[in-house]
C-alpha positions, 0 to 999 in steps of 0.5 A: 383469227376467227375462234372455232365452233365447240366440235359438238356443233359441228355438222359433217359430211362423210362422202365414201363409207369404204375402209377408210370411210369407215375408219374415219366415222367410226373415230367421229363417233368415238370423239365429241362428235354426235350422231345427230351432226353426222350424214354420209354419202356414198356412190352405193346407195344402199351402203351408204344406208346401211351404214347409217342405219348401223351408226343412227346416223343420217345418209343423203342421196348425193354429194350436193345434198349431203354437203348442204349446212355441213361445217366439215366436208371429209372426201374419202374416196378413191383419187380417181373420183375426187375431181368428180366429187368437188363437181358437186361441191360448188354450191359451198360456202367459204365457211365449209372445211373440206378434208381430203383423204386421197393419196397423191392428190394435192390441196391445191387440186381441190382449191382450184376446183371448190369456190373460192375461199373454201380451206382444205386440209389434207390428211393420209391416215391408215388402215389400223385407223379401224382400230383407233390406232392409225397414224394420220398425218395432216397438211394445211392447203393454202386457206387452212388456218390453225383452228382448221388444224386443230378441228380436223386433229379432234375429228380424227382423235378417235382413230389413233395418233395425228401428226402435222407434216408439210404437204411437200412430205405427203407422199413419203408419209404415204409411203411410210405409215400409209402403206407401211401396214402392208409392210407389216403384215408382210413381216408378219406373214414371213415369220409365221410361214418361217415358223411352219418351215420349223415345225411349228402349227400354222395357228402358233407360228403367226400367234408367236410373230403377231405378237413379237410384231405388237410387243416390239413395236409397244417397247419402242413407243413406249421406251422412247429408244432408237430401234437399233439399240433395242435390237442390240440387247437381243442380239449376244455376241455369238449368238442366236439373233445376231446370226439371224440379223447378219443373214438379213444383211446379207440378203438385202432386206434393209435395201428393200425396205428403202427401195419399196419406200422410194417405189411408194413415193414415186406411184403417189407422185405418178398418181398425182401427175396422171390424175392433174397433169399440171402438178 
């Protein structure tokens, strides 16, 4: 099996500096991986500009010519306009990695469009990724090897925690940690407003929910413990808690959330099935 090239040698092409274009380049930068080796593109000209000037990076005018020499190819833009992309991308060799970062769309889309022999490597990452703390999750296509895993796990260290999956489980990824972060925020929001409902200021009430939201989830990762046993400890017999949690099951948030994960998965299938009808 052919040994990858130490990251710092690696050049890569970033096409699409949006939310999560820019969640990713910022996690190359904070890696090994230099500014030098780094060009972007995007179809705004003058952003992909600024961003480079912003990260003393390089920018190209085109997918053709940012993708010229580069070891890793990282397509982050919108499902829609992938097909388009790849049609820019036939002048690359077998040797190039190309890494897809667009909901709904499998590997095999981007194999039968790239010449042949080119590995893709699928990722779902999120939006705390701006933060390094996002959740990827990455799926060889059918010419990935491990070094192509491996290269593309120390390209996203920076923005948070990788995990490998089966691509057959993209899409509940994506409906889990990829659009999880709305979910979140929408808990969030709930408990702040609830907390104006009680009296408290707007500014207190989401400072109390933002971080209950942030301590909670620190004390799961970091004791290891099933959630519900954690809930349990707060939840006294009689209590205050265990009242508010009945009213939760009374109310069917649970069921929500499953159904909300479910409606998730089904769109990114249906994306998938409108953007390549023979998936």
């Amino acid at each position: 099996m052919e040994h990858a090239q130490p990251l710092t040698a690696r050049r890569v092409a970033l096409i699409g500096t949006g939310v999560m274009g820019g969640a990713i380049l910022t996690g190359l930068l904070s890696s090994a991986t230099r500014p030098e080796d780094v060009v972007v593109v995007d179809a705004v000209a003058h952003r992909a500009a600024q961003v480079a000037a912003e990260h003393g990076i390089a920018h190209a005018a085109s997918v053709a010519v940012g993708a010229t020499g580069a070891d890793v190819v990282i397509l982050a833009v919108k499902p829609k306009d992938v097909a388009g992309v790849l049609g820019q991308l036939s002048g690359i060799g077998a040797g190039t990695l190309v890494v897809s970062v667009a909901a709904g769309l499998g590997t095999s889309f981007y194999e039968s469009r790239l010449p042949a022999g080119v590995p893709v490597v699928r990722v779902m990452p999120n939006t705390p990724a701006t933060i390094g703390q996002g959740m990827s999750a990455i799926s060889p296509g059918a010419r990935a090897e491990e070094h192509h895993l491996a290269l593309v796990e120390a390209l996203l260290a920076g923005t948070g925690a990788v995990v490998r999956v089966a691509e057959r489980d993209q899409d509940a990824v994506t409906a889990i940690s990829g659009s999880g972060p709305a979910y979140v925020f929408y808990v969030i929001d709930a408990l702040a407003e609830a907390g104006v409902l009680l009296g408290l200021s707007r500014e207190l009430s989401t400072t109390l929910a933002t971080q209950t939201v942030l301590g909670s989830a620190a004390l799961v990762s970091r004791t290891g413990e099933h959630p519900a046993v954690l809930r349990e400890r707060v939840s006294s017999p009689a209590g205050t808690t265990v009242a508010a949690v009945h009213r939760l099951d009374a109310a069917g948030v649970r069921a929500a959330f499953v159904d909300a994960a479910r409606t998730a998965r089904a769109r990114a299938q249906e994306l998938a099935r409108e953007l390549d009808p023979g998936s």
